[in-house]
Every structure is written in structure tokens, then in C-alpha cells.
C-alpha positions, -999 to +999 in steps of 0.1 A: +000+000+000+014+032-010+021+061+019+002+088+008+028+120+014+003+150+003-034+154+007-051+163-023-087+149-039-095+112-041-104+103-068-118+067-086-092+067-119-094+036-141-108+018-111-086+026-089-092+053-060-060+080-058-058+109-043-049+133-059-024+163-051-026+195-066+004+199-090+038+214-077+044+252-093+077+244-104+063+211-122+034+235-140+063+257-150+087+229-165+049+220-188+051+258-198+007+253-197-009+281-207-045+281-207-079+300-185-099+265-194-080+237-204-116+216-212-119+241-244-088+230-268-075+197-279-045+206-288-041+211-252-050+173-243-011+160-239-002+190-217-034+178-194-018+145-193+015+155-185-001+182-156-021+151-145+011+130-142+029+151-126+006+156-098-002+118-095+035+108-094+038+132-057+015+102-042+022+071-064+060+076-080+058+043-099+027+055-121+032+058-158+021+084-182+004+055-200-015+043-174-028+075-161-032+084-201-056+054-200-076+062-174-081+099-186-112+104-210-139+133-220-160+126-185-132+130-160-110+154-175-123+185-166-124+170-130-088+158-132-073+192-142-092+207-114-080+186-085-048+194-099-046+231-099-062+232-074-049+262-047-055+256-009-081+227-016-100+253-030-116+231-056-121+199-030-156+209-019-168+221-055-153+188-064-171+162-042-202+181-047-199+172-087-191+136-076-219+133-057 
């Protein structure tokens, strides 16, 4: 069982519950991201996996890109990318309310 290190959102992704950490600044910086929504563009979609990643790999190092690429579709997306950005759990309660 994996020690969870920073509290974040838990979420169900590919079957499997995480939680989720909001994403380091200095990781967000190295994906030079630069988008208001990141739901809105496509081309944006391999960034999102990347930012997702990252943020994943503070709890559960031994994750790959490919798995969490795999677990990533059109009706968790927009849910992913905000437990990752999200500031002070800010997003937490907006987030288990949507979940609900």
C-alpha cells in the first residue's frame, strides 16, 4: 500500500481510488501550460496528461504516463485538471459536490 505524502482529492481513476495532489508550481512551469480552461482545446490534451502526471507521481511515484493516459477520458477530464490546480483545496468541496 502506498504512503500517501500530500493530501489532495481522491479520486476513482481507471478503477482505482488515488488521491490526488494539486500539481507542484515548479512542475506546471517545467509544462510551460498556458490556458484560462483547459476543457476548451484539444491541442491542449497532452499538456493535461502531462499536468495530470505530474501531480499523481507526488503520491504514487511508480505510475506511468500510460497508465494515467488510459484512465483519462472526455467525462473526468475537466475534473482531473481541477484537483490538480487546485490552490488551498479550494476546488475539493466544488469537487465532491460534482461527484456526488
Amino acid at each position: 500500500m502506498t504512503q500517501i505524502k500530500h493530501k489532495g482529492i481522491l479520486f476513482n481513476l481507471g478503477g482505482q481510488m488515488v488521491v490526488i495532489p494539486a500539481i507542484t508550481k515548479a512542475e506546471l512551469e517545467k509544462l510551460k501550460v498556458r490556458s484560462n480552461n483547459f476543457s476548451d482545446d484539444l491541442a491542449y490534451l497532452p499538456a493535461f496528461i502531462d499536468a495530470i502526471h505530474s501531480a499523481i507521481l507526488r503520491n504514487y511515484p511508480n505510475i506511468t504516463r500510460e497508465a494515467v493516459a488510459e484512465s483519462v477520458d472526455f467525462s473526468n477530464l475537466e475534473k482531473l485538471v481541477n484537483a490538480v490546480m487546485d490552490v488551498h483545496g479550494k476546488n475539493a468541496a466544488k469537487l465532491r459536490r460534482l461527484d456526488s
